[in-house]
Backbone bond lengths (Angstrom), bond angles and torsions (degrees), N, CA, C in turn:
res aa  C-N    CA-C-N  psi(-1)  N-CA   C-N-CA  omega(-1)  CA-C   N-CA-C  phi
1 X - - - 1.459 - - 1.534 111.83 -
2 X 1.169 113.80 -4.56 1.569 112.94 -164.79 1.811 109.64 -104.34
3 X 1.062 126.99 1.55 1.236 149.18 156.10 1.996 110.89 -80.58
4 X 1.421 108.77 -39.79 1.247 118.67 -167.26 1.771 102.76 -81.86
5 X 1.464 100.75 -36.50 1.381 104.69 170.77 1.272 140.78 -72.89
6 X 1.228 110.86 -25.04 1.332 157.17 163.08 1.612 102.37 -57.57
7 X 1.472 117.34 -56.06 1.386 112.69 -162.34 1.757 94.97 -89.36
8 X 1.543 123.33 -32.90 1.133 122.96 -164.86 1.746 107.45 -69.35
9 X 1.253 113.08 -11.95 1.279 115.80 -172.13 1.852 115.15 -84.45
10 X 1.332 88.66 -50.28 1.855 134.37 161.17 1.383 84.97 -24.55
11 X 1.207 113.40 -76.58 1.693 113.30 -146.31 1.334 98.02 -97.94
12 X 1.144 133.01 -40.29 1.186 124.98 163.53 1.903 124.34 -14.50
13 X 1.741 88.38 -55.74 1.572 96.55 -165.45 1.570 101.27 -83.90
14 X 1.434 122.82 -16.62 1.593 129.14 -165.87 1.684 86.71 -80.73
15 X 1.722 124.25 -44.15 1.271 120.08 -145.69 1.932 85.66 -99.61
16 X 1.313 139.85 15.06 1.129 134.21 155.29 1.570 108.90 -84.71
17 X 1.733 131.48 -42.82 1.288 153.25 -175.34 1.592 84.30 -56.45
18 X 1.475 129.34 -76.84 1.399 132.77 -144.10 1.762 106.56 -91.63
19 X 0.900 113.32 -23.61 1.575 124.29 -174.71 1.655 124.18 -137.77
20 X 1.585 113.72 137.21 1.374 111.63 -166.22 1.572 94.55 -101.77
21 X 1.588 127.63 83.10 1.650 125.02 163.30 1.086 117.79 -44.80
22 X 1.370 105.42 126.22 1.857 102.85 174.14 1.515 93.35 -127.12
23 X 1.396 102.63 125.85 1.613 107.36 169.41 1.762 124.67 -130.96
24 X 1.057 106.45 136.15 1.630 122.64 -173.21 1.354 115.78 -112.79
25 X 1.188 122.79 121.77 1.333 124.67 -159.39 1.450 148.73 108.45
26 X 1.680 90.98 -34.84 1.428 90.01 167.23 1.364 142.79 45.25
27 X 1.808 83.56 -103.05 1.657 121.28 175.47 1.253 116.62 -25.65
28 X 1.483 108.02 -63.55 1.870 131.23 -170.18 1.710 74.07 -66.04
29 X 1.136 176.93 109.26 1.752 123.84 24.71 1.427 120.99 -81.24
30 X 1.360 105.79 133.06 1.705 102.76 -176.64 1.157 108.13 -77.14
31 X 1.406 98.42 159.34 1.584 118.19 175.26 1.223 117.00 -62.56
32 X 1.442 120.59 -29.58 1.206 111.40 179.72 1.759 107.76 -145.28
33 X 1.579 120.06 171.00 1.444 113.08 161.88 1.882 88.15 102.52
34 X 1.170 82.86 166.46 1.882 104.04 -168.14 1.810 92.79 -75.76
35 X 1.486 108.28 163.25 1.534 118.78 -179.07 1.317 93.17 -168.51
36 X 1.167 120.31 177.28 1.519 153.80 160.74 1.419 123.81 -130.47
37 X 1.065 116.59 114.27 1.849 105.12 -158.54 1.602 78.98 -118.92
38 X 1.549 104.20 128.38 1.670 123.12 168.46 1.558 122.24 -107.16
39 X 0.826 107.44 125.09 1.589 89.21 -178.13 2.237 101.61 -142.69
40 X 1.227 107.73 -176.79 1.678 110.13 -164.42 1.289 79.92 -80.96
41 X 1.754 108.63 175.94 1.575 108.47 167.00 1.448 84.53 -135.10
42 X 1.887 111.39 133.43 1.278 99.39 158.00 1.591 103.27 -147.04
43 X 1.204 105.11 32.91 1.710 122.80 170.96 1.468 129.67 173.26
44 X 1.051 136.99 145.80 1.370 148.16 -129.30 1.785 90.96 -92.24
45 X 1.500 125.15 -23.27 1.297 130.64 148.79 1.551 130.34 -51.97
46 X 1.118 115.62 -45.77 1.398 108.85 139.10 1.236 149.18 13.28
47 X 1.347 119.63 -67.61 1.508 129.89 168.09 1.629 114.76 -77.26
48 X 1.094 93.98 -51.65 1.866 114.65 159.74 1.515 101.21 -30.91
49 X 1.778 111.37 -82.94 1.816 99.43 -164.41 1.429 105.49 -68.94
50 X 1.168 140.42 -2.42 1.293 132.35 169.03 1.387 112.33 -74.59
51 X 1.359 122.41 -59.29 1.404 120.34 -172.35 1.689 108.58 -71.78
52 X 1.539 105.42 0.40 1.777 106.11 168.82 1.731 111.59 -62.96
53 X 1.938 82.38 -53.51 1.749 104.50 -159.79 1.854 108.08 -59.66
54 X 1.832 88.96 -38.35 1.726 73.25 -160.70 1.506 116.71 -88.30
55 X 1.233 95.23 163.70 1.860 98.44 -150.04 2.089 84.22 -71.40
56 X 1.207 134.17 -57.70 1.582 141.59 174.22 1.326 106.61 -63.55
57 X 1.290 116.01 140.03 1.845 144.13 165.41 1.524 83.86 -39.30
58 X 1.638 108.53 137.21 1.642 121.75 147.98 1.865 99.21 -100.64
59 X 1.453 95.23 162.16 1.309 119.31 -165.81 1.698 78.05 -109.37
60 X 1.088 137.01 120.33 1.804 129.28 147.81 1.294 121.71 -128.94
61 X 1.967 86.90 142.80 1.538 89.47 -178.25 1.561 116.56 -89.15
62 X 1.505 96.37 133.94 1.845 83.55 178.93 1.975 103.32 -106.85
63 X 1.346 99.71 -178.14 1.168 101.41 168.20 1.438 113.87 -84.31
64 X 1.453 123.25 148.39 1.513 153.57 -164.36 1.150 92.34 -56.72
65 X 1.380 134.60 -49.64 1.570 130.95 -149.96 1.498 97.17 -76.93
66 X 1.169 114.92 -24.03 2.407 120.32 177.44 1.237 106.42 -58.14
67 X 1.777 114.37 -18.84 1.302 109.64 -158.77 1.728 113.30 -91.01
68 X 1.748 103.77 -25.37 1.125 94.51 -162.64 1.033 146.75 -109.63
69 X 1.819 112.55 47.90 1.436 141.49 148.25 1.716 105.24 -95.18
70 X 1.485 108.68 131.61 1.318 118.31 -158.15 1.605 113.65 -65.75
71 X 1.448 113.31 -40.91 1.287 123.46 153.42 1.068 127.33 -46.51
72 X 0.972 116.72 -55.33 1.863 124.56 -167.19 1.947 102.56 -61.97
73 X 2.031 98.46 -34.78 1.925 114.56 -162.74 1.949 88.97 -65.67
74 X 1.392 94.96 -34.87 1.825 93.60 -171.60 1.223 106.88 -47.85
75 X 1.662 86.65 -67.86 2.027 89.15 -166.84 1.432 111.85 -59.60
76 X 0.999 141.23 -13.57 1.762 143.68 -176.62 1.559 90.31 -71.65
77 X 1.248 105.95 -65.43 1.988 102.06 -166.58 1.359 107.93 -63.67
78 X 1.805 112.87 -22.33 1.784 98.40 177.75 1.438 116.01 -79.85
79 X 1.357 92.90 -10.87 1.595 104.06 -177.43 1.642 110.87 -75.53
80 X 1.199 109.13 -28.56 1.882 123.45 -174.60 1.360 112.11 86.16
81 X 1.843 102.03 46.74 1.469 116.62 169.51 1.407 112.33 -115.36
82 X 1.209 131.37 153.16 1.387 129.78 -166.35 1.660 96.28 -154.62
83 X 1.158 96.69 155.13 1.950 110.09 -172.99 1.288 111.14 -64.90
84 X 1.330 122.03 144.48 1.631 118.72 136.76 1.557 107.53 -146.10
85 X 1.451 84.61 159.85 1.603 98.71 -166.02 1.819 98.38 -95.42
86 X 1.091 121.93 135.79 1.184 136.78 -146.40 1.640 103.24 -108.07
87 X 1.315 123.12 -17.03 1.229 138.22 -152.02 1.892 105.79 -97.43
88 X 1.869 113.71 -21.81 1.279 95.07 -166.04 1.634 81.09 171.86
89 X 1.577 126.82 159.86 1.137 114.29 -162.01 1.416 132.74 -72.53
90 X 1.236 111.34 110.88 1.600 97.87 -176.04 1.536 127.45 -88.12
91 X 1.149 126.36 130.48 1.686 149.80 -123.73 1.671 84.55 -97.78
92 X 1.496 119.71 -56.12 0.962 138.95 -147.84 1.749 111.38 -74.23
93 X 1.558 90.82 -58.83 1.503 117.40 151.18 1.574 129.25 -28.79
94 X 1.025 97.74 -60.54 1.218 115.56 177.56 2.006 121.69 -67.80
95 X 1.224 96.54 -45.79 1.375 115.97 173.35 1.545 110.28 -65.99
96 X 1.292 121.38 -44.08 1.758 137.22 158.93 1.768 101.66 -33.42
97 X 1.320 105.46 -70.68 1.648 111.68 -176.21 1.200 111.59 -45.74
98 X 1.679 124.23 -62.45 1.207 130.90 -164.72 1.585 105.00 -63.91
99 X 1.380 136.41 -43.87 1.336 140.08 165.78 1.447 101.25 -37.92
100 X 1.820 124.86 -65.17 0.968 117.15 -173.13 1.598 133.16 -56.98
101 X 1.454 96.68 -30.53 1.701 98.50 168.64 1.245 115.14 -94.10
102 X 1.259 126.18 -0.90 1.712 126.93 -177.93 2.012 80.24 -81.13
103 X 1.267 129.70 -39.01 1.329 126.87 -172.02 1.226 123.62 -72.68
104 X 1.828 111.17 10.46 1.543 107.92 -163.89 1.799 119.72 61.18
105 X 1.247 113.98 26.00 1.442 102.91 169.33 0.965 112.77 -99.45
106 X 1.803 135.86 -163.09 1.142 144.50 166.08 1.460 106.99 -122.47
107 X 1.583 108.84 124.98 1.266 139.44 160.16 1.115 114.74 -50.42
108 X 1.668 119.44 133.94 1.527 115.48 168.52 1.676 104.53 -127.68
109 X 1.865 110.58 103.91 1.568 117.76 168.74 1.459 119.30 -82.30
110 X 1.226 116.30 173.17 1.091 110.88 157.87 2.101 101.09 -145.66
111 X 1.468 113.14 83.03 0.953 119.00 -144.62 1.772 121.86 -62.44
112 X 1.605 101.60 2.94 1.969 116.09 156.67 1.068 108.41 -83.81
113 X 1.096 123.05 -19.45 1.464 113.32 172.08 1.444 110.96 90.67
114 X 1.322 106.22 13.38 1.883 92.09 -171.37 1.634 91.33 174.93
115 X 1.496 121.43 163.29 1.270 116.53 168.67 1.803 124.08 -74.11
116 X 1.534 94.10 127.14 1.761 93.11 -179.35 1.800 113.70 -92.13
117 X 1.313 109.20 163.85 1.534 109.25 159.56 1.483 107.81 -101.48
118 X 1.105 115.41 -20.68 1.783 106.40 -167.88 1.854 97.81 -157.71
119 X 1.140 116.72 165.86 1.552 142.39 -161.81 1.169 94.19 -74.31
120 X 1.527 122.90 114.85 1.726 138.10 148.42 1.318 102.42 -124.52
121 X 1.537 130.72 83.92 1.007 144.87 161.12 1.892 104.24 -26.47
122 X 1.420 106.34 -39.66 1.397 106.69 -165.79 1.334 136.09 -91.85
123 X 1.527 99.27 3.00 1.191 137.73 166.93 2.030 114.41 -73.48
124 X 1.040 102.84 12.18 1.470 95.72 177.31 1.311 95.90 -77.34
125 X 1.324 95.97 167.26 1.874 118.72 164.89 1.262 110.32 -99.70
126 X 1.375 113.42 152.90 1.308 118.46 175.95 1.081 121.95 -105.29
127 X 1.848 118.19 20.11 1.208 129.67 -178.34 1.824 97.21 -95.33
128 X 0.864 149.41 -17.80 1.337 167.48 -178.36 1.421 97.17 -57.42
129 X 1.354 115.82 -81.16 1.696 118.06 -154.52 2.000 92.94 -75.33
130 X 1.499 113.33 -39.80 1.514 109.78 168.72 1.294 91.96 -44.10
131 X 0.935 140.07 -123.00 1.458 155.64 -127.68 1.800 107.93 -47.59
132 X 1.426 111.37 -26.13 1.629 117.16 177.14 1.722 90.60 -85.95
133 X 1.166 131.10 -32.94 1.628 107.12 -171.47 1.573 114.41 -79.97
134 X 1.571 86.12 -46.18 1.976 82.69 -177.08 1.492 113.76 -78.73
135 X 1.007 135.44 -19.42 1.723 137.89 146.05 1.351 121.32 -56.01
136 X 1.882 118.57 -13.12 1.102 145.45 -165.69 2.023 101.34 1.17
137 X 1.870 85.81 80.61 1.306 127.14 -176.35 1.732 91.20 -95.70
138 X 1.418 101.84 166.81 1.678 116.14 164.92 1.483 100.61 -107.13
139 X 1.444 125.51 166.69 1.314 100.45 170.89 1.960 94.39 -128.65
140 X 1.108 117.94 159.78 1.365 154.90 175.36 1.942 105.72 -89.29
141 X 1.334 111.23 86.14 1.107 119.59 151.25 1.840 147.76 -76.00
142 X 1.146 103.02 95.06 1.242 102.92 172.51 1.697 130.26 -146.71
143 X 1.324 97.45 169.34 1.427 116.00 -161.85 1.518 130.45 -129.15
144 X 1.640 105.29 96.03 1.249 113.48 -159.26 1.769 112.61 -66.30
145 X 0.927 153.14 147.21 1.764 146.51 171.01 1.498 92.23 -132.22
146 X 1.451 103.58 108.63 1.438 116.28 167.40 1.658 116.44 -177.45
147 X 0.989 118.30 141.04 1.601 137.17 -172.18 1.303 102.35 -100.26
148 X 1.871 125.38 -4.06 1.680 123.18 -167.34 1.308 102.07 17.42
149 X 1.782 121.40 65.28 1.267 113.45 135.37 1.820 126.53 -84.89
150 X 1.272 133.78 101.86 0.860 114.71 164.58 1.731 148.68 40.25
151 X 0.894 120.12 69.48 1.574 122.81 -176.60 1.977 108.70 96.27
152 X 1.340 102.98 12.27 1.710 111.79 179.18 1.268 113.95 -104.18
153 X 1.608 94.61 169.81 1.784 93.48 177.50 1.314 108.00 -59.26
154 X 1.319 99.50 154.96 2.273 101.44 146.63 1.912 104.33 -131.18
155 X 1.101 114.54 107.06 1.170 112.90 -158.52 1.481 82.77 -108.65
156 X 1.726 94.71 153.53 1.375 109.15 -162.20 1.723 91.93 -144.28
157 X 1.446 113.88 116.20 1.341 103.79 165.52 1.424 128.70 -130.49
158 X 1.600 120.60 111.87 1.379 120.57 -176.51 1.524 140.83 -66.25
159 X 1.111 111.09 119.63 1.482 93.73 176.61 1.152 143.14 -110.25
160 X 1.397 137.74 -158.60 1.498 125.62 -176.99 1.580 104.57 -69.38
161 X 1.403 100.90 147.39 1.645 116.28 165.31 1.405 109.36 -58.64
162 X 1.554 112.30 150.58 1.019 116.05 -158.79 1.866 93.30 -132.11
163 X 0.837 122.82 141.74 1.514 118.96 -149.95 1.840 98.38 -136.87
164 X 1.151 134.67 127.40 1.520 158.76 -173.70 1.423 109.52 -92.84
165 X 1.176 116.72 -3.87 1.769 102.30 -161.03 1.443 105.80 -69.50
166 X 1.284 122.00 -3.38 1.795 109.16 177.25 2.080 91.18 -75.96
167 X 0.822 112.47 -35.77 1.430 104.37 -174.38 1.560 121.20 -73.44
168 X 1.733 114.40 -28.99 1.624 111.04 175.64 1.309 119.79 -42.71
169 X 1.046 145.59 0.55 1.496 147.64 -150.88 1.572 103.85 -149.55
170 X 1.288 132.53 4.56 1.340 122.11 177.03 1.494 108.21 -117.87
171 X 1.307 96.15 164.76 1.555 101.46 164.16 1.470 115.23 -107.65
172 X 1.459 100.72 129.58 1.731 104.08 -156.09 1.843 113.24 -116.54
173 X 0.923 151.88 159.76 1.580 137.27 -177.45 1.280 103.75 -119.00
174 X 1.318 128.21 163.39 1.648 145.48 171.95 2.103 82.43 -34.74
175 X 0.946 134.75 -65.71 1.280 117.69 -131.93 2.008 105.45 -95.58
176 X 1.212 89.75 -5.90 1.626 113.23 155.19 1.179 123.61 -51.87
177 X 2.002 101.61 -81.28 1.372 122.43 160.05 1.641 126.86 -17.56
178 X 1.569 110.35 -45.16 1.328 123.63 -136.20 1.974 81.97 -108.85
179 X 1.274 105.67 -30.82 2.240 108.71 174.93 1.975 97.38 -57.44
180 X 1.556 78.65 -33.34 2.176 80.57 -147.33 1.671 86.46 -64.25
181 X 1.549 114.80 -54.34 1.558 124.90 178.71 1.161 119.89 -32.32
182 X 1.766 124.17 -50.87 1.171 146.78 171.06 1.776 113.15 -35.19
183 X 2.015 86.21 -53.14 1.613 84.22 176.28 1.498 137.66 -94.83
184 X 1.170 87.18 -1.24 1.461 104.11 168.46 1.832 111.31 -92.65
185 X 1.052 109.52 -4.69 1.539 102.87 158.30 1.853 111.60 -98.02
186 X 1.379 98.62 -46.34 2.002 70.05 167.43 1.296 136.70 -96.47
187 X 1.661 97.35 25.55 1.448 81.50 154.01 1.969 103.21 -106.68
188 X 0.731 148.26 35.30 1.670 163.90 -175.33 1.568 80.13 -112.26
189 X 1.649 129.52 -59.42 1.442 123.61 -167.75 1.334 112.42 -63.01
190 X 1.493 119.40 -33.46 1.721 126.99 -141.69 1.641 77.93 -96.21
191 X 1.150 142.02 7.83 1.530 132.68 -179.22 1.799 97.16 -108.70
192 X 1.169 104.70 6.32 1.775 103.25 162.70 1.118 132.88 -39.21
């Protein structure tokens, strides 16, 4: 953690110099206990102003391909990023998350799976609401609005937890998973 703190401070003060953060919400992440924090992806900065704002370490998954210059794989895991393969379900991936919230940490998704330019609601994953039901996690919605041009806002607004427990008790299929995902991305949108 002392590399992570180290860097969160780092950028912190570089991303106050270059960018004016505005954040709403706060509060809604708890201090303590397992979460899933979701938010839009529409730049590789992203994970960065998130792990500025929130007061607790995010756990994020990146894609596999960040990993594989040996240097670059270090700083990702000191950072409290770990691989997933983006292409088809990863076993491994997945098992990483659930460790992390069986540990009381906070999860960092990005529930398209990849950075967007514009709204495909239908583009969620259905690895998202899997991994929030059987970890029977809450999840942390939010929605970054920013172009990171230079000397502008990056407004960040959080919203209420969003809670699965009608689903802990069922048996659900890929195309289940992928409705619940659906709605857990617009409401991440409806905080526009």
């Amino acid at each position: 953690m002392g590399f992570y703190k180290f860097a969160k401070g780092l950028l912190k003060g570089i991303f106050k110099i270059i960018y004016r953060v505005e954040v709403q919400g706060i509060e809604k992440i708890p201090d303590e206990g397992k979460a899933i924090l979701c938010a839009n992806h529409k730049s590789n900065l992203d994970p960065i102003v998130l792990g500025i704002i929130c007061p607790r370490p995010i756990f994020f998954m990146a894609k596999k391909e960040l990993f594989q210059n040996k240097l670059i794989s270090k700083i990702l895991y000191s950072l409290n990023a770990f691989p997933v393969d983006r292409q088809g379900s990863d076993i491994s991936a997945i098992r990483k998350s659930l460790e992390i919230l069986k540990n009381d940490q906070i999860l960092g998704i990005f529930p398209e799976g990849t950075r967007v330019s514009s709204v495909d609601i239908n583009s969620a994953k259905p690895g998202i609401s899997m991994i929030a039901i059987k970890s029977k996690s809450p999840i942390i919605p939010v929605y970054i609005d920013s172009s990171y041009k230079p000397f502008q806002k990056v407004k960040i607004k959080i919203g209420d937890m969003i809670y699965l427990d009608n689903y802990h008790d069922k048996k659900l299929r890929t195309e289940d998973y992928k409705d619940i995902s659906i709605k857990i991305l617009q409401s991440i949108y409806s905080l526009k």
